[in-house]
C-alpha positions as CSV (number, residue, x, y, z in Angstrom):
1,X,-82.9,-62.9,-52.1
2,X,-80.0,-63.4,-54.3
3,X,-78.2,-66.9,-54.5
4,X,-75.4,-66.9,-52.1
5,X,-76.2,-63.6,-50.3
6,X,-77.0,-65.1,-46.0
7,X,-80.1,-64.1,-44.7
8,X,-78.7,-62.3,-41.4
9,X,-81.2,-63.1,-37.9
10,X,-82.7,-59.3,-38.4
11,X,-84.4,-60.7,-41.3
12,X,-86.0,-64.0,-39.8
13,X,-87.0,-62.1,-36.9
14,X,-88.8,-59.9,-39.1
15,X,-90.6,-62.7,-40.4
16,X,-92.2,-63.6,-37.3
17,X,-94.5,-60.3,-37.8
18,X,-95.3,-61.6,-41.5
19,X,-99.2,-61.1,-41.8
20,X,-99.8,-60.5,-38.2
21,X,-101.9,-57.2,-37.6
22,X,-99.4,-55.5,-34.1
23,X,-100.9,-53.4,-31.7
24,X,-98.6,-50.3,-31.3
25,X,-97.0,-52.0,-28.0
26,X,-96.6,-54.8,-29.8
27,X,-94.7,-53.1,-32.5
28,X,-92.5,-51.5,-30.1
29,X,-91.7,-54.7,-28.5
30,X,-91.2,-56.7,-32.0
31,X,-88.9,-53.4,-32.9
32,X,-87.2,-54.5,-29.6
33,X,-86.6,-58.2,-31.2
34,X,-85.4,-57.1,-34.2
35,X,-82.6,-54.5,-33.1
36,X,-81.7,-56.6,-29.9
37,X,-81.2,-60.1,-32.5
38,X,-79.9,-62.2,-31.4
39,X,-79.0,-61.2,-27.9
40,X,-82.5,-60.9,-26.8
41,X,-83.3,-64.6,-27.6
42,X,-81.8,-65.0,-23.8
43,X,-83.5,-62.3,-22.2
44,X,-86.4,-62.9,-19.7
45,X,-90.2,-61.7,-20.5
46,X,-89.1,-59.1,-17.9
47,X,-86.0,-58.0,-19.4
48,X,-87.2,-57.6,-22.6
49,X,-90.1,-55.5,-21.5
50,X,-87.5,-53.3,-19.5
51,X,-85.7,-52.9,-22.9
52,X,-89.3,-52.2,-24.8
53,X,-90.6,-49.7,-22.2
54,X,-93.6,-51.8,-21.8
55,X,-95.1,-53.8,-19.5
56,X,-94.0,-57.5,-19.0
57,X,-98.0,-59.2,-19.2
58,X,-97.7,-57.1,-22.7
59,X,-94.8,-59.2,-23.7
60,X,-96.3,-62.4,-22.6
61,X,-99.4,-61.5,-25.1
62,X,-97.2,-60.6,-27.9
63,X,-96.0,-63.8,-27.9
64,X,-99.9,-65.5,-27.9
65,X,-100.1,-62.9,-30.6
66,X,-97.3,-64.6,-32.2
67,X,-99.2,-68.3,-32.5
68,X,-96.7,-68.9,-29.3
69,X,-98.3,-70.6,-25.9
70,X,-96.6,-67.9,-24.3
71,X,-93.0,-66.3,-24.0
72,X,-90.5,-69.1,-23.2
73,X,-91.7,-70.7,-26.9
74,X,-91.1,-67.5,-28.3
75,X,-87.9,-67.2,-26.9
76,X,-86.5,-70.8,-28.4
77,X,-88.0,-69.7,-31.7
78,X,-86.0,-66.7,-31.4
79,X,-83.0,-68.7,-30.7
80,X,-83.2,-71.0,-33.5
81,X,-83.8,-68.0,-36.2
82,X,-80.8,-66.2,-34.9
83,X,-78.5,-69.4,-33.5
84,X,-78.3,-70.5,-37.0
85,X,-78.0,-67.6,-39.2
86,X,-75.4,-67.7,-41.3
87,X,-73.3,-64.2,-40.8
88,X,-72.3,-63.0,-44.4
89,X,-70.1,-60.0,-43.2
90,X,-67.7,-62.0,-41.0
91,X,-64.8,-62.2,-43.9
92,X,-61.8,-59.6,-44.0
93,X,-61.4,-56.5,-41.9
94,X,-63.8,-53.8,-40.2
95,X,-64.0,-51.6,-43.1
96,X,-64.4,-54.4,-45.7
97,X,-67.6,-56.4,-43.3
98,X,-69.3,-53.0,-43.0
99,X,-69.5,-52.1,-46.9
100,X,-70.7,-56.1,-47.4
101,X,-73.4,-55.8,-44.8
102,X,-74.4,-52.8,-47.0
103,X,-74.3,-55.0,-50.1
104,X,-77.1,-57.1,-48.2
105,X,-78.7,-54.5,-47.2
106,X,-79.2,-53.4,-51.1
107,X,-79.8,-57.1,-51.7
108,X,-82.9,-57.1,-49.5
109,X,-83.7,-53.9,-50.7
110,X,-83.9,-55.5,-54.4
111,X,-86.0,-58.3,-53.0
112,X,-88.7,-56.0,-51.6
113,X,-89.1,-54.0,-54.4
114,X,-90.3,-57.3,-56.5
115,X,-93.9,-55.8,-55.7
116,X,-93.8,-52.8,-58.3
117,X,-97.2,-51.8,-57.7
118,X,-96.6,-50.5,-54.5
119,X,-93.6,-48.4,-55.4
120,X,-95.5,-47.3,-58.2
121,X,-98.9,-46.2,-56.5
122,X,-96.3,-44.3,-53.9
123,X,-95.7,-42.8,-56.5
124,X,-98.9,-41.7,-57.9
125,X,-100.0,-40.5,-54.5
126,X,-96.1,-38.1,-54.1
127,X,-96.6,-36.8,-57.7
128,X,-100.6,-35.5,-57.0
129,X,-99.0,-33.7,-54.0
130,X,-98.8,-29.9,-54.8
131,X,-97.0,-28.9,-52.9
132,X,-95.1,-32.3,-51.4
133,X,-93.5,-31.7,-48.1
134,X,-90.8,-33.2,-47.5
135,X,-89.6,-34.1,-43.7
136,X,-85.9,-35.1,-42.5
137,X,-84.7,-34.2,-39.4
138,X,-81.6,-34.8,-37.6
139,X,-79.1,-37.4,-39.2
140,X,-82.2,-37.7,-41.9
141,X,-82.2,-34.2,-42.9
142,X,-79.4,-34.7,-45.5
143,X,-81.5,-37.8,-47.1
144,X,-84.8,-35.5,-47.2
145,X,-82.9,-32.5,-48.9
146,X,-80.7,-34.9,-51.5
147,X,-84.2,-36.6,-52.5
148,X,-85.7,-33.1,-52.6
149,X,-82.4,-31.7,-54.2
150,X,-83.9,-33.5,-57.8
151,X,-87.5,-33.8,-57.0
152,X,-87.5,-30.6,-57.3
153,X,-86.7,-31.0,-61.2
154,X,-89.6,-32.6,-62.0
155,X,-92.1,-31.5,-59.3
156,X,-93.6,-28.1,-59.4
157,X,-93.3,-27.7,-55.7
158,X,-91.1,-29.4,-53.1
159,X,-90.9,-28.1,-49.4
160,X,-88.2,-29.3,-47.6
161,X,-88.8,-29.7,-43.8
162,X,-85.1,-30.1,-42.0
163,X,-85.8,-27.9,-38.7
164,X,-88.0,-28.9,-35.5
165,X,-89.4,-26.7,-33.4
166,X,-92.6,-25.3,-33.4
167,X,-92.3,-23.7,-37.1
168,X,-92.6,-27.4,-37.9
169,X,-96.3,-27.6,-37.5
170,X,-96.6,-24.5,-38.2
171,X,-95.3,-25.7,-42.5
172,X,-97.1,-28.6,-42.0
173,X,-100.4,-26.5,-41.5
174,X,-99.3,-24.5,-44.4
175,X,-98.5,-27.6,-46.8
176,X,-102.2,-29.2,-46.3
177,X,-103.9,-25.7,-46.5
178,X,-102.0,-25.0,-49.9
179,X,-103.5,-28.4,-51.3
180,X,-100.6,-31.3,-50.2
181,X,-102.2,-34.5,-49.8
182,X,-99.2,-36.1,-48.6
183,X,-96.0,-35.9,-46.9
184,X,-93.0,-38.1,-47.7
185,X,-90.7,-38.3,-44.4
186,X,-87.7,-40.1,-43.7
187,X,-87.1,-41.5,-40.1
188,X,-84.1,-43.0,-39.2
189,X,-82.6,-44.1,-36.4
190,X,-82.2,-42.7,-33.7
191,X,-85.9,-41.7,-34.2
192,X,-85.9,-38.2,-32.9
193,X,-89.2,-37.8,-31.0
194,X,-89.9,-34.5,-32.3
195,X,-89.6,-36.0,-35.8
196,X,-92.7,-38.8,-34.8
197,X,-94.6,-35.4,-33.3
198,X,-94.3,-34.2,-37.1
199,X,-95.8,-37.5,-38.2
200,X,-99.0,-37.0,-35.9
201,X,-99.3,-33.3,-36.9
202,X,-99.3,-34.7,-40.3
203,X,-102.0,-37.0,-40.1
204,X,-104.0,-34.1,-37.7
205,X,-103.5,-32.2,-41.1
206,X,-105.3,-34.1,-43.1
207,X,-102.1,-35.6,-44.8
208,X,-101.3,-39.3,-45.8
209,X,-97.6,-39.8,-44.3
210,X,-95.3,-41.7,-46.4
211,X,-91.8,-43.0,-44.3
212,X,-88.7,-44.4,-45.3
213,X,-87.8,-46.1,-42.7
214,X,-84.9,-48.6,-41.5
215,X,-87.3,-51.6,-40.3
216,X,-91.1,-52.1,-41.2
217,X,-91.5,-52.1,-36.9
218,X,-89.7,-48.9,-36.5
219,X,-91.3,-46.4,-34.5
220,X,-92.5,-44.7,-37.5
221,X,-94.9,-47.9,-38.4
222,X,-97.4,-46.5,-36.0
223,X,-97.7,-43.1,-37.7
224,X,-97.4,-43.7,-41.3
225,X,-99.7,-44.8,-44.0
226,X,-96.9,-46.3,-46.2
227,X,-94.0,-48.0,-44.6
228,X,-91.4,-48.1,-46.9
229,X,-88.3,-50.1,-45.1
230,X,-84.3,-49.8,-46.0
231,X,-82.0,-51.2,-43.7
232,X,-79.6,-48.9,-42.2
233,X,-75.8,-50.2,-41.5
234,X,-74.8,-50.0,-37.8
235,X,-71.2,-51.5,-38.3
236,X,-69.4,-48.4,-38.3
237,X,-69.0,-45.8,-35.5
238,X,-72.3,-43.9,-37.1
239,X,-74.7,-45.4,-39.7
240,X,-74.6,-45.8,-43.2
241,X,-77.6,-44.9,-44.9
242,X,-77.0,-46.3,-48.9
243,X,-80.5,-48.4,-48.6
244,X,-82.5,-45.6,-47.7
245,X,-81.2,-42.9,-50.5
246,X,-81.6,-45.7,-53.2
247,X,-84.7,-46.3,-51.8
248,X,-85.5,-42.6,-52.2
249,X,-84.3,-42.5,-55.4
250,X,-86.4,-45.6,-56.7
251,X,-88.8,-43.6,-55.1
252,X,-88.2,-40.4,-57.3
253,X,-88.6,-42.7,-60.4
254,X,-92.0,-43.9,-59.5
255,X,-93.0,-40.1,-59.1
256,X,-91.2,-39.4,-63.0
257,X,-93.6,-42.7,-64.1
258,X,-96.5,-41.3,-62.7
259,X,-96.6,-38.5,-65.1
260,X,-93.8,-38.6,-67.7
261,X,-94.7,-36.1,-70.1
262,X,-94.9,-33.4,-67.5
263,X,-91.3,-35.3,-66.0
264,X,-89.8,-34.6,-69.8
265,X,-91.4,-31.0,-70.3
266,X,-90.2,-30.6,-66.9
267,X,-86.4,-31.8,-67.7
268,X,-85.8,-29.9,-70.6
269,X,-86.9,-26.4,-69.8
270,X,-84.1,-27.8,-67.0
271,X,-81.7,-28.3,-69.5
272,X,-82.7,-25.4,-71.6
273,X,-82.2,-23.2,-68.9
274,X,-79.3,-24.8,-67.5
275,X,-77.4,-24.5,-71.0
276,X,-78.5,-20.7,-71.3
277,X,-76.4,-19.8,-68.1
278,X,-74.1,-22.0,-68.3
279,X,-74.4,-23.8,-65.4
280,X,-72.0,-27.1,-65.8
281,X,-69.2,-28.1,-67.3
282,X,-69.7,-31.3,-68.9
């Protein structure tokens, strides 16, 4: 984290979960925790397992889970992580608080991708893809086909995968029986259901499932193989979504990395062709 950037209550929540291996109801209730912050620091066991769709014994063991002796400690702890969070979007107006909680956003972004190696064996397994499906659907379709938009310049063969359904599976089949090995998916909130169907279909097929993701509890935890978070911004009447496309452009370079003389041979028969039909301007 930057000097002077706040760590907002989202982000101590999240490191309650540090190193601690969550069942997948106890993902969905530490998802819970980390959207609800800090309003559901006053919440009852019961009212936070109404919220989580669980039951409320569940929530009493996430908290064991937790190192707590049961949910009322948990609870405190919650209210002293998001009581005393500084809030770094509270100066000027609407407009201006919503692009500086984006700013963090970025910010955190920056701090998580301090471990390269990760990025860059992401990377590694994207680029050995042939083909690499691609999956966005609803408000992340746009993300999936802007990613897919340039991976397409230096990958031999991107499928996007925009449209539910039951053609869905149906590509997905296809992708693993024409050689993918992965599938790079982006699932953002509101976390349509069909789009976590996809992710099981995926795995069903054989492929390892790659997400970009808003939180590293989101629903799509329990279906992927890499969680890849970027914070989404929720201060405006519908969500920004500037961490997760520079997330999937970081992403894009760790594919280029992994094999950069077919990423140049690539580029300039791009370029070549590009300047033979005059395709831009400048």
């Amino acid at each position: 984290m930057n000097e002077g950037v706040a760590v907002v209550p989202t982000d101590r929540v999240l490191g309650l979960f540090d190193g601690v291996r969550l069942t997948p109801t106890q993902r969905r209730i530490a998802h819970c925790l980390v959207q609800h912050a800090p309003a559901v620091s006053y919440l009852s066991a019961a009212e936070v397992a109404e919220l989580a769709g669980v039951s409320q014994p569940s929530v009493t063991r996430f908290a064991v889970a937790l190192g707590h002796d049961g949910y009322p400690a948990l609870r405190r702890r919650l209210r002293e992580l998001t009581a005393t969070a500084p809030d770094p979007t509270t100066a000027g107006n609407e407009l201006q608080q919503a692009v500086r909680a984006e700013i963090g956003n970025l910010d955190r972004l920056a701090g998580q991708l301090a471990d390269r190696e990760r990025i860059a064996g992401t990377g590694r397994l994207l680029a050995a893809s042939r083909p690499l499906p691609v999956l966005g659907l609803r408000a992340a379709a746009p993300l999936a086909a802007y990613f897919a938009y340039f991976a397409a310049k230096v990958h031999p063969d991107v499928r996007v995968l925009d449209c539910g359904g039951s053609l869905l599976a149906d590509r997905l089949e296809q992708a693993a029986e024409a050689g993918a090995g992965a599938l790079l998916a982006f699932v953002l909130p509101r976390y349509p259901r069909e789009t976590l169907d996809a992710l099981r279909a995926a795995r069903d097929a054989g492929l390892t499932v790659v997400a970009i993701t808003d939180s590293p509890v989101s629903p799509a935890a329990e279906h992927a193989d890499v969680v890849l978070p970027a914070a989404v911004g929720a201060q405006l009447v519908f969500d920004l979504h500037t961490a997760p496309m520079t997330l999937a452009m970081v992403l894009l370079q760790a594919i280029c990395d992994a094999a950069p003389a077919e990423t140049q041979r690539r580029l300039e028969a791009f370029e070549a062709s590009a300047a033979r039909r005059q395709l831009f301007l400048g």
